[in-house]
N, C-alpha and C positions, 0 to 999 in steps of 0.2 A: 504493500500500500504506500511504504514511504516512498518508492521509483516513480507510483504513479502521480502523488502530490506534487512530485517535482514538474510535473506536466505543466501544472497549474503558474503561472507569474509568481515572482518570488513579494513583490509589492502586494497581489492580491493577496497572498495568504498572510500577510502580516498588517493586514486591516481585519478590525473589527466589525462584524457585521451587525447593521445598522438594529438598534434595539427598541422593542417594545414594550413597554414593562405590564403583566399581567393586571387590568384595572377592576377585575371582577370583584364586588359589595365593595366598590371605594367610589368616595367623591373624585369623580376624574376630571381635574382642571390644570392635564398636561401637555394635550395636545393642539387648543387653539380653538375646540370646533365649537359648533352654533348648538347650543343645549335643547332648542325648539324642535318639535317635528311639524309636519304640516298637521291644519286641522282634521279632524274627522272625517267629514266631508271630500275632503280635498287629499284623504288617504284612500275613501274607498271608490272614488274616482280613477286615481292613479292607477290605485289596482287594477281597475276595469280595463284602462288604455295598457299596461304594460303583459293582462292576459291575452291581449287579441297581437303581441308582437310573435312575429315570424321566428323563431328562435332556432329553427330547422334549417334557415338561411344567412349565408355570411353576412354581416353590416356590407350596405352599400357605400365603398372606400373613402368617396368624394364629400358623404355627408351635406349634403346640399342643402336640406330642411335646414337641418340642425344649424348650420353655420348660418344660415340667415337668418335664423330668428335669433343667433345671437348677435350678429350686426345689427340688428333693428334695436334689441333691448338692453346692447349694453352699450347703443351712440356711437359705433365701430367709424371713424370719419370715411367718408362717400368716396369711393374707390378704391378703399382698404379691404382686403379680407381678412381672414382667419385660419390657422392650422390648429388644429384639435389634436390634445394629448391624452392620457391614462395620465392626467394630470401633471401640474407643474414638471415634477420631476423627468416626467417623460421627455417631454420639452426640453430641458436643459441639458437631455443627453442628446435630443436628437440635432441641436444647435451643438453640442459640443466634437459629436461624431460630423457635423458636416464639414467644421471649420479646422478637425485635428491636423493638420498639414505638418510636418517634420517642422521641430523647433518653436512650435504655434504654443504661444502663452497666457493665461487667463487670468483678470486683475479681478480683486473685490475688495472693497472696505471690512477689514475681521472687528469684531466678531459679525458675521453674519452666517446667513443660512448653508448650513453644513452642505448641501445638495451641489454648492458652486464646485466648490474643490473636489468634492469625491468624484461630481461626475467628468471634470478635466483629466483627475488621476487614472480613471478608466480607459479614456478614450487616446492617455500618454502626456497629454499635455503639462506642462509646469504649471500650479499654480503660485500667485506671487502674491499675499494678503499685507494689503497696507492698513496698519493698524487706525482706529478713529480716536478722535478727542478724548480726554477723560469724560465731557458729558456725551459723548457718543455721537457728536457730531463732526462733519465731513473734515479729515485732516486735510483739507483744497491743496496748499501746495506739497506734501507730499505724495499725496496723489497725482497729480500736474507731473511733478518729478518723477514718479515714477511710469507714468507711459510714455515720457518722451523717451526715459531709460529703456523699457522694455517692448515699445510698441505691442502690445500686448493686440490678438486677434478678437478677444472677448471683455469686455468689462461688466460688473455686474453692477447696476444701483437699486438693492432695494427701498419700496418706496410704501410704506413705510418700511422700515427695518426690522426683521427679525434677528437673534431677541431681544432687542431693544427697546420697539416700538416705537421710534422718532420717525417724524419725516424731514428729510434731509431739505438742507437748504435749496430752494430751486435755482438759485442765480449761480450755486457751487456746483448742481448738475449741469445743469447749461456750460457753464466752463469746462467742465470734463467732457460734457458731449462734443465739444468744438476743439477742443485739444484730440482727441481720438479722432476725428475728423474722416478720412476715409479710407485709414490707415485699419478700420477694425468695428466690429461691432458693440453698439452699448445696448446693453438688455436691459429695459427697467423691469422691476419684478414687482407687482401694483396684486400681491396675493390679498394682502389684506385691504383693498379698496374701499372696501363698502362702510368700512368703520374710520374712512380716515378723513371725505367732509372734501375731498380733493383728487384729480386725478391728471395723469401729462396725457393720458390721451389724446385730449383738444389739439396736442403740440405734434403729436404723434408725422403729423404730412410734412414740418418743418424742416426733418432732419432725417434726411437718407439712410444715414448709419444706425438708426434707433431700431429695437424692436421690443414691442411692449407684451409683457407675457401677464395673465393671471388667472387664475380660479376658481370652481366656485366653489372650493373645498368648504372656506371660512363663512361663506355665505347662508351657507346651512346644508350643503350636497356633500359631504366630504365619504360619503360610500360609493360613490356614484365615479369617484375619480375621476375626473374633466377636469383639462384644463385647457385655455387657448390664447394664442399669440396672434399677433397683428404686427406687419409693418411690410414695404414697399412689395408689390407681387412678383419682381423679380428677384428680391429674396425670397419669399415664399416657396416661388416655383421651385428654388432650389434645395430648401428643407425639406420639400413636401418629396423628394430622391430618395430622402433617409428615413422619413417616417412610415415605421410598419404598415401595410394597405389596411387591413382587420384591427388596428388600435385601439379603438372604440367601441367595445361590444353593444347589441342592439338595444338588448335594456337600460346601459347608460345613457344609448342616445335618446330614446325614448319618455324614461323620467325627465331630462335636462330639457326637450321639447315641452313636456309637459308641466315643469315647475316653471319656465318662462313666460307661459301662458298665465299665468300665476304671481308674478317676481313680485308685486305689491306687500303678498302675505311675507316675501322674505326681507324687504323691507321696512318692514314695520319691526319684523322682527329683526334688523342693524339697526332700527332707533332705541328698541329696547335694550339692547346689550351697551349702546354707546353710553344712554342714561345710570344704567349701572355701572361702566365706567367708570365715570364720573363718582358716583356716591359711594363707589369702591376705593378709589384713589384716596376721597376726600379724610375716610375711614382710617384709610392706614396711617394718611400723613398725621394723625394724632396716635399712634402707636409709639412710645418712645422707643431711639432704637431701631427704627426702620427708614429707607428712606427709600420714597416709590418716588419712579421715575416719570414723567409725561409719556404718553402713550397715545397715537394715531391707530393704534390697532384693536383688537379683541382680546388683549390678552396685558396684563401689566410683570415689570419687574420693579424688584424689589431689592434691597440689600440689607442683610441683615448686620446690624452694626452696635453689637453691646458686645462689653468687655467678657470674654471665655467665653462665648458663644458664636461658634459659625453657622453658616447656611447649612451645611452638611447637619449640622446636627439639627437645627429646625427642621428641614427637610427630613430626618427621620421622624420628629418627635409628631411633624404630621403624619405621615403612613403612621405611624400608631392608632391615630384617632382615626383613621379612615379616609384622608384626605390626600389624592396624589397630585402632587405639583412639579415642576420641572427644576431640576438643583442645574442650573446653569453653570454652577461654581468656578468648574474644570475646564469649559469651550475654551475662556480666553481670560491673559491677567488681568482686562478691563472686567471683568465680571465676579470678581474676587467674593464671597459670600453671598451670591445673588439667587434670588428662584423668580420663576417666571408663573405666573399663575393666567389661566384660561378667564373671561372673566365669563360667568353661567348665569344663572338665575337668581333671582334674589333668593332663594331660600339655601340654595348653595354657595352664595357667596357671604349669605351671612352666618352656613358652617366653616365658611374658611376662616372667617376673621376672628372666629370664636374658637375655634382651634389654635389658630397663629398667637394668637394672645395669651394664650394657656402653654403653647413650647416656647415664648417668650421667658416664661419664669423661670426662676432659676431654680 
């Protein structure tokens, strides 16, 4: 067995495969998603439409419905289309597999979203993370320094940031957009949109080299795995090389048709999570000892900051009570003591705070 491991890349086998921690009878506020389901009504609907799909027949490759009605619903700018993933991630491999050319390098502001680097390191590429601000914003001339250094083929800005949850200065992306210029692509990655009040799309036709990717994982679809990108179609044309024909099984496309028909219900449900937000944030900044960050997203961080006490060990003294949250701790030394918490419903987020306050003590 050990002759045939050696088959295997000697990088692959010394990566840790990506983990999900068992969330069965816990409060789960570790992953980011929308705590809502649809209503009643509008489940045993769904049902209805997704009994009568053809499941005996492959997805039709080109997804034509599907992508138009998300150009319609989600303001796609008029002569834009769309390439549909098995969600983000798919995406950023199949952007990262198109653009792998020998030597091809890929920038991101760290800490961010693990998915940038792993899926470069996959596909060969160097990744080069330029670390952010202590308050987590854009380090502009290091960044500036470093693509003129690396001419990097890829840059990532997420917008907001994961796990940070900031949005980044727009006039410091605009800089970076015009510094990579046409030397490479810049990905905004706009996953968590819906909670952030903002979006570059509008800018999306400005800038040749842009391609805007996001989800509706956060939206409240995150089983459903969909994700899609927009920008110029003769880039498109050329992703659409790399991306598997069958990606998108029939019942994903088919829910996603059918919850757009719908997008009102899921936006009502991003005013409610933004509102809690908010009276979540407001909660903790009187926690002595804690210090939550602003947040354009679904999800806040935090930093735990009393004397003998780290995040690692809040973060267990929650899984005691029930509650799983994300120990960010270890990503990066910006995030020293930090957990990131999903923000849910108010009865769950008012077991989190009642928890948090109780592995506070000493």
């Amino acid at each position: 067995m050990s002759r045939l491991l050696n088959i295997v890349r000697d990088d692959v086998r010394a990566l840790a495969a990506y983990h999900v921690p068992d969330a069965s009878g816990l409060v789960k506020l570790d992953a980011m998603e929308n705590p809502y389901t649809l209503p009643p009504e509008l489940q045993r609907q769904l049902g209805e439409r997704l009994g009568a799909v053809a499941m005996n027949r492959y997805p039709v490759p080109s997804y034509a419905e599907l992508k138009a009605a998300i150009r319609k619903h989600m303001a796609i700018p008029a002569g834009f289309d769309v390439i549909l993933g098995n969600g983000s991630d798919e995406l950023i491999a199949i952007v990262s597999t198109a653009c792998a050319k020998p030597g091809a390098k890929v920038l991101a502001p760290v800490p961010g979203f693990v998915m940038y680097a792993m899926s470069a390191q996959l596909a060969g590429m160097e990744f080069i993370g330029v670390p952010l601000r202590t308050d987590f914003s854009l380090d502009l001339e290091a960044m500036l320094a470093a693509i003129r250094a690396q001419r990097p083929a890829i840059t990532y800005l997420a917008y907001p940031n994961n796990p940070t949850g900031n949005l980044f200065d727009l006039d410091d992306m605009l800089a970076i957009i015009r510094e990579v210029g046409d030397t490479g692509l810049v990905i905004v990655d706009e996953a968590y949109q819906p909670f952030a009040g903002t979006s570059f799309l509008p800018r999306l036709p400005e800038f040749a080299n842009v391609v805007l990717m996001r989800t509706v994982s956060k939206l409240g679809l995150a089983g459903i795995r969909l994700g899609y990108m927009s920008a110029s179609n003769e880039l498109l044309a050329e992703f659409d090389k790399v991306r598997p024909p069958y990606n998108v099984n029939v019942l994903s496309e088919a829910a996603a048709a059918f919850v757009l028909e719908h997008a009102a219900v899921l936006d009502t449900q991003a005013d409610a999570i933004c509102a809690e937000r908010s009276q979540m944030a407001q909660s903790l900044a009187r926690l002595p000892g804690v210090e939550c960050f602003p947040s354009a997203a679904n999800f806040l961080l935090l930093r735990i900051d009393r004397p003998g006490l780290t995040g690692t060990e809040v973060f267990q003294r929650l899984l005691q009570q029930k509650v799983l949250v994300k120990n960010v701790g270890k990503m990066h030394s910006l995030l020293e003591n930090c957990l990131r918490v999903t923000v849910s419903t108010p009865q769950e987020n008012a077991a989190f705070l009642s928890a948090l306050q109780s592995s506070l003590m000493s």
